[in-house]
Structure formats: C-alpha cells, structure tokens
Kinemage of the C-alpha trace (Angstrom):
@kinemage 1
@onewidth
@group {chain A} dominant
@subgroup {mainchain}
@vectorlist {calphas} color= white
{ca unk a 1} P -25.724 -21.683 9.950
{ca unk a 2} L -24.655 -23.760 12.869
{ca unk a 3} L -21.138 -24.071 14.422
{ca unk a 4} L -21.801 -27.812 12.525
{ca unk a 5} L -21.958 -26.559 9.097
{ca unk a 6} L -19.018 -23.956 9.168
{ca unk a 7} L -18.353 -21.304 6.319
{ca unk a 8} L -15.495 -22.675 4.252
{ca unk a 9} L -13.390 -20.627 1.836
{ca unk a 10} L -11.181 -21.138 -1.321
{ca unk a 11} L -8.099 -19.495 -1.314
{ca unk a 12} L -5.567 -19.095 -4.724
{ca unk a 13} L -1.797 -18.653 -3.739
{ca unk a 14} L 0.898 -17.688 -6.304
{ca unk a 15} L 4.316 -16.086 -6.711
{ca unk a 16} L 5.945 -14.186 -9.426
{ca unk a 17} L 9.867 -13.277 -10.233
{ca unk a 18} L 11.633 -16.788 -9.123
{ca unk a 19} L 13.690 -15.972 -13.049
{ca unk a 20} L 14.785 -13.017 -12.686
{ca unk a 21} L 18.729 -11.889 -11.263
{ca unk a 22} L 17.288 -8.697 -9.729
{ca unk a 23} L 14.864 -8.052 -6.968
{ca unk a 24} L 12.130 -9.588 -4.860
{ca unk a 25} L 10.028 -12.213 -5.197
{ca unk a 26} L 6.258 -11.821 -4.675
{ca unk a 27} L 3.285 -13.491 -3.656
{ca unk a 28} L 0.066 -13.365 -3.198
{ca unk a 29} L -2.880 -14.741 -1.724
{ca unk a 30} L -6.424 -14.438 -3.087
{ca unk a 31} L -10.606 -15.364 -1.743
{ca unk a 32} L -12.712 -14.484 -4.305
{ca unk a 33} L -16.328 -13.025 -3.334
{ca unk a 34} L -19.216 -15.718 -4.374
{ca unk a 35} L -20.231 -13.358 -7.578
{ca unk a 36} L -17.171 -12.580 -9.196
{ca unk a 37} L -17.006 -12.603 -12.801
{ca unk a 38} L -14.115 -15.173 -13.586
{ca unk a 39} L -14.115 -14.314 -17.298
{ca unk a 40} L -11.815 -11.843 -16.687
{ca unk a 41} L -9.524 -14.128 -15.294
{ca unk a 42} L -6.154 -16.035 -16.770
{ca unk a 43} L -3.040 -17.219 -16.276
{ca unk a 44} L -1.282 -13.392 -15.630
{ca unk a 45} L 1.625 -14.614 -18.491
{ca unk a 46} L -1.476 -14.825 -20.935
{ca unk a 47} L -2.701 -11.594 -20.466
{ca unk a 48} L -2.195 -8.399 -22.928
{ca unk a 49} L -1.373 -5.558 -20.281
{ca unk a 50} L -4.695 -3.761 -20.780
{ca unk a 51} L -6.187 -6.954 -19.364
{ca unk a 52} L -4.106 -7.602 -17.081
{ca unk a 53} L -4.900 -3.774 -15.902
{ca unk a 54} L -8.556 -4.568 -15.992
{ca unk a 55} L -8.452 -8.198 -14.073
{ca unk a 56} L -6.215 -6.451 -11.764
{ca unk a 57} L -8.337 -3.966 -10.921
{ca unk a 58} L -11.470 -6.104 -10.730
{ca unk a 59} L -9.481 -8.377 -8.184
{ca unk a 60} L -9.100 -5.469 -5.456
{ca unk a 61} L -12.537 -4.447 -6.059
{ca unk a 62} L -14.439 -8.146 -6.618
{ca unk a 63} L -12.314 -10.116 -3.988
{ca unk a 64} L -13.539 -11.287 -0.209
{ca unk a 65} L -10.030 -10.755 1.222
{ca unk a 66} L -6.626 -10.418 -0.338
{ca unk a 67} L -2.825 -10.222 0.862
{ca unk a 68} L 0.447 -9.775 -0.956
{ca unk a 69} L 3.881 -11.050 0.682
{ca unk a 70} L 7.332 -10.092 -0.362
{ca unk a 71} L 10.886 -11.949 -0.110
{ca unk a 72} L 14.070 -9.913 -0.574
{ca unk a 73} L 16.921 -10.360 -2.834
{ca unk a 74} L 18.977 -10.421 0.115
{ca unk a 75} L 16.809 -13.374 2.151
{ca unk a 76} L 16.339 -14.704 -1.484
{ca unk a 77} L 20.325 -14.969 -1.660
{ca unk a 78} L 20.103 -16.424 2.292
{ca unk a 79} L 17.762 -19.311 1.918
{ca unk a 80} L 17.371 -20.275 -1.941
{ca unk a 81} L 14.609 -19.149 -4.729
{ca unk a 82} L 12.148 -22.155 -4.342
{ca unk a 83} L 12.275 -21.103 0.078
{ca unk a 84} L 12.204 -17.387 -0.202
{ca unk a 85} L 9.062 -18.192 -2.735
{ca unk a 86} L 7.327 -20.031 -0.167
{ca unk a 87} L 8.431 -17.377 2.602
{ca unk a 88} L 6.660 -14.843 0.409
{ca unk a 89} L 3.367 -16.968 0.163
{ca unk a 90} L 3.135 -17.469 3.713
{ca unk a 91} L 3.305 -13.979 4.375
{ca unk a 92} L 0.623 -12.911 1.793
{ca unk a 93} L -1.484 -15.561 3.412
{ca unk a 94} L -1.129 -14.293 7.248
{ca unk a 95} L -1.933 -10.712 4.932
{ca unk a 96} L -5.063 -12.312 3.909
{ca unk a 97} L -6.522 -13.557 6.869
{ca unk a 98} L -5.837 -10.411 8.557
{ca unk a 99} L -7.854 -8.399 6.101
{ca unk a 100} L -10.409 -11.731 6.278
{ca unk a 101} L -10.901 -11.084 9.926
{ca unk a 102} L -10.915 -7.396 10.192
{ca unk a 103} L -13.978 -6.775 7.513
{ca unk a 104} L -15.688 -9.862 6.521
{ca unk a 105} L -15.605 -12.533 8.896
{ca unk a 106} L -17.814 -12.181 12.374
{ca unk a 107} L -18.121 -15.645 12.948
{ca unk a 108} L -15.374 -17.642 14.722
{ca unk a 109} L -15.672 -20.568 13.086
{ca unk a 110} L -14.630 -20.847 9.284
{ca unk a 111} L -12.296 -23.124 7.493
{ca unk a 112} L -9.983 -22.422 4.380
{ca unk a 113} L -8.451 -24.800 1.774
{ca unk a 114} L -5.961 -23.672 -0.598
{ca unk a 115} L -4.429 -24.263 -4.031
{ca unk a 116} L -0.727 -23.106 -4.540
{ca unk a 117} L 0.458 -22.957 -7.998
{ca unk a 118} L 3.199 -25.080 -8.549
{ca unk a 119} L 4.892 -28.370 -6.565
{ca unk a 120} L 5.386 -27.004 -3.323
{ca unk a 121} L 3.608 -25.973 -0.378
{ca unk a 122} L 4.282 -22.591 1.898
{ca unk a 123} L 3.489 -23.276 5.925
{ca unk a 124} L 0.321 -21.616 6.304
{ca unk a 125} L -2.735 -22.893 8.423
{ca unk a 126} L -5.057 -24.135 5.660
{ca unk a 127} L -7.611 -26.660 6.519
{ca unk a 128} L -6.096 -28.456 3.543
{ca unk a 129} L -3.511 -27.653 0.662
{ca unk a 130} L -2.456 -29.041 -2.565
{ca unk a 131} L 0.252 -28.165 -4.717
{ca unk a 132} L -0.778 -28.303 -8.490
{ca unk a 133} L 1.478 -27.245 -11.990
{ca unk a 134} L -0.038 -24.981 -13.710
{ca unk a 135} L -3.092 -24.266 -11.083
{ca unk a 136} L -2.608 -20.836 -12.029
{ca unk a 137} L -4.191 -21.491 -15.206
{ca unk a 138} L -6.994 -23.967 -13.858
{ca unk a 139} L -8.270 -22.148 -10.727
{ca unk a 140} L -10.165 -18.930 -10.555
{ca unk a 141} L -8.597 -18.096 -7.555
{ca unk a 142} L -5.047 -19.327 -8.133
{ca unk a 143} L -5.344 -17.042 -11.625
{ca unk a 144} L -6.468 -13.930 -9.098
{ca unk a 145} L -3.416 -14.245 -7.370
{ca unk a 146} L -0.867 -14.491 -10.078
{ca unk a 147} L -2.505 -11.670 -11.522
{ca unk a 148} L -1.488 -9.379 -8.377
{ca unk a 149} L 1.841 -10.775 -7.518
{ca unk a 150} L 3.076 -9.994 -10.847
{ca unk a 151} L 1.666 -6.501 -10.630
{ca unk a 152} L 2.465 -5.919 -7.522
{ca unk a 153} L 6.148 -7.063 -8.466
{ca unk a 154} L 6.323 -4.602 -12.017
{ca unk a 155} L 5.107 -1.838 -9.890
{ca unk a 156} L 7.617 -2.778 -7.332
{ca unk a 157} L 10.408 -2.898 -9.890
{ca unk a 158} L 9.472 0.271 -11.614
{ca unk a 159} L 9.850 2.145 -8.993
{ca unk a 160} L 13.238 0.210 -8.241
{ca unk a 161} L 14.171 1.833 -11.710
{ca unk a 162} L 13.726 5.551 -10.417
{ca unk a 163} L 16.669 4.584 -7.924
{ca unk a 164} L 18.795 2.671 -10.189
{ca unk a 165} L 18.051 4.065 -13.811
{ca unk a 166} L 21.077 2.379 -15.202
{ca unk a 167} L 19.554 -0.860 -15.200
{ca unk a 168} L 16.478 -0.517 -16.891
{ca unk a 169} L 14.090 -2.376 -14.437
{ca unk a 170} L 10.767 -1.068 -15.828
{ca unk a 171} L 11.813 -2.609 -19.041
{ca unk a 172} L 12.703 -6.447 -17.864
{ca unk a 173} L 11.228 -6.155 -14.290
{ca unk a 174} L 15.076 -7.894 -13.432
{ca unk a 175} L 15.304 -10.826 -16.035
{ca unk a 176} L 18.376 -11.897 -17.561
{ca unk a 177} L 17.243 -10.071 -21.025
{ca unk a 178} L 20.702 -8.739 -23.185
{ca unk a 179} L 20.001 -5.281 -21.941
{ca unk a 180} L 19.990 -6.179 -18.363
{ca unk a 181} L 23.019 -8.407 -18.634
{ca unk a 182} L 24.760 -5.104 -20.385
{ca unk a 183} L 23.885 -3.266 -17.856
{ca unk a 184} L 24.829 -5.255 -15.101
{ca unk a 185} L 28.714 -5.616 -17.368
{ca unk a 186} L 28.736 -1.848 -17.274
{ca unk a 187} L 27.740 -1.028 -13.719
{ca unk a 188} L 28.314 -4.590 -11.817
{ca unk a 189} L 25.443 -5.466 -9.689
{ca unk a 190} L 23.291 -3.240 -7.998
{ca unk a 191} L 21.728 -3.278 -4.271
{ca unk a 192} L 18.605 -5.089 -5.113
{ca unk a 193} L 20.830 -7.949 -7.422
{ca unk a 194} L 20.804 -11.665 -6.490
{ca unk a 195} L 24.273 -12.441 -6.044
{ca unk a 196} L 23.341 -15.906 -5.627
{ca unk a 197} L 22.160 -16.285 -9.127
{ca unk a 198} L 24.499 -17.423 -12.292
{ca unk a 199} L 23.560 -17.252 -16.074
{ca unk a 200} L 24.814 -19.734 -18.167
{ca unk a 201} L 27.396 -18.921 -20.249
{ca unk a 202} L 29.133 -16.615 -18.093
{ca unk a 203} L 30.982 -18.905 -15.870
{ca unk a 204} L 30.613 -17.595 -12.267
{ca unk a 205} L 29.945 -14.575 -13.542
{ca unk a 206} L 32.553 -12.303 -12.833
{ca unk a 207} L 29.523 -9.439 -12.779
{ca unk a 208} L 28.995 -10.394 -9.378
C-alpha cells in the first residue's frame, strides 16, 4: 500500500450522563478491528445488563484502538452540558489515537472519519465528521462507544456511592429518580452534584 492509497479508519464517538443532576459526563471513542462480530452490538439503552456486560467486554477485547474522556460536574457547571459533552469526546478521541499510535499503527500516513451520535460535533482532527441522531443505534462503531461510556460512567458512579452512600448512586447512576431527589432534600447536594442543573417543579431548587 502506497503513501497514495492511505489506510483509512472509522471511528464511533458517544457520550453518556448529559440527564443526570450528579456527576460526570463520559465519552468515548471507538475503531473497531475489520472482524468484529457486530451482532453483539446495540444502542447501550437497549441492552439487558448481561449484554451489555458481554458487548462490553467484547469491545476491549475486539476493538483496533479505544479511548474514554471524562468532563466534571464542576467544568460541567462552568461551561454548560451540551460543551462539557463535547469536551469529554474530544478527550476520548486524543485517548484513542494515542493507543492507535502506540500498538497498531506503523505507518505515518492514515486518515480517520468519524460519526458522533447526536447534532453536534467535538473539535477533534478527523479527516471528516458528521453529526447524526440516533447514530448510536445505526453505526457499529457509534453503538461500541455508547456501550463503554455508559459503563465506564456506572462504574464511575458506583464507586462515587462508596464515598457518598447517602445518595444511592449505584442505584440511579445520578438521575433525577424520587429516591435521588429525597436524598438530595435530606442531605442537600453533594461534592460531585451539578449545581447548575434545576428539576422542574422545584422552582430554583432550594436543594442547591
């Protein structure tokens, strides 16, 4: 293959948590490998936990390169959801190439094109990008990484509720459910809470 006829790849981008009131938002960026078996794959929402388990796994293992980016409550609270979601991508894509270079990549040359799920497009240095609704239930790819950013977030969140058991995290992974909005009555916000957020209803929500 000549420096004419480069390699080009496909990469998947997509966030999860830009609902809930607690936490970070995550992203991630995925290249599947030529040979991986896409039946596994869906929208991560349409998955029963043991699959999402088993696509999970198969993404790590089955993947050419992979990268997950994170966006605080704190810088999500600074620059607004729909930014800090795009901040997030564009780190799990500089995440990706790194791992892209460093073990499967020897040739200089190589081109990407992405697909973010969604209207909106993260600054990354894609050959090309499109923005597409519901791309995360369309594209093999795009499906591969909403199925790690929203396990990388509900690990991320469980282990936010061994600090902060009072809130319940590892049951609603920080959305407004009843419990979580009892909680946060009881106890006011915690560290990792979007003060930025309101829920309807509740005015300017004196919680916060």
């Amino acid at each position: 293959m000549s420096v004419e006829d480069p390699i080009v790849f496909s990469c998947g981008l997509d966030e999860a948590g830009r609902g809930p009131l607690a936490g970070p938002v995550c992203a991630a960026a995925v290249i599947l490998s030529p040979d991986f078996d896409v039946s596994v794959l869906n929208d991560s929402k349409k998955l029963s936990p043991k699959k999402l388990a088993i696509a999970m796994e198969a993404v790590y293992r089955g993947s050419l390169s992979w990268g997950i980016g994170w966006a605080s409550a704190a810088e999500i609270d600074e620059i607004n959801i729909l930014q800090a979601s795009l901040l997030a991508m564009s780190r799990a894509w500089d995440r990706m190439l790194e791992r892209l270079r460093g073990a499967h990549v020897t040739r200089d040359v190589f081109f990407i094109d992405a697909v973010v799920d969604g209207l909106h497009k993260p600054v990354i240095g894609a050959r090309s990008i499109r923005a597409e609704p519901k791309a995360d239930g369309t594209y093999a790819e795009v499906m591969a990484a909403s199925i790690l950013a929203k396990t990388a977030r509900d690990r991320m969140m469980t282990r936010y509720s061994w600090l902060y058991p009072e809130y319940g995290y590892d049951s609603h992974m920080g959305y407004p459910t009843k419990a979580h909005i009892e909680a946060l009555k009881q106890n006011g916000p915690s560290p990792i809470q979007r003060n930025s957020f309101r829920l309807k209803g509740e005015g300017q929500l004196s919680l916060f």
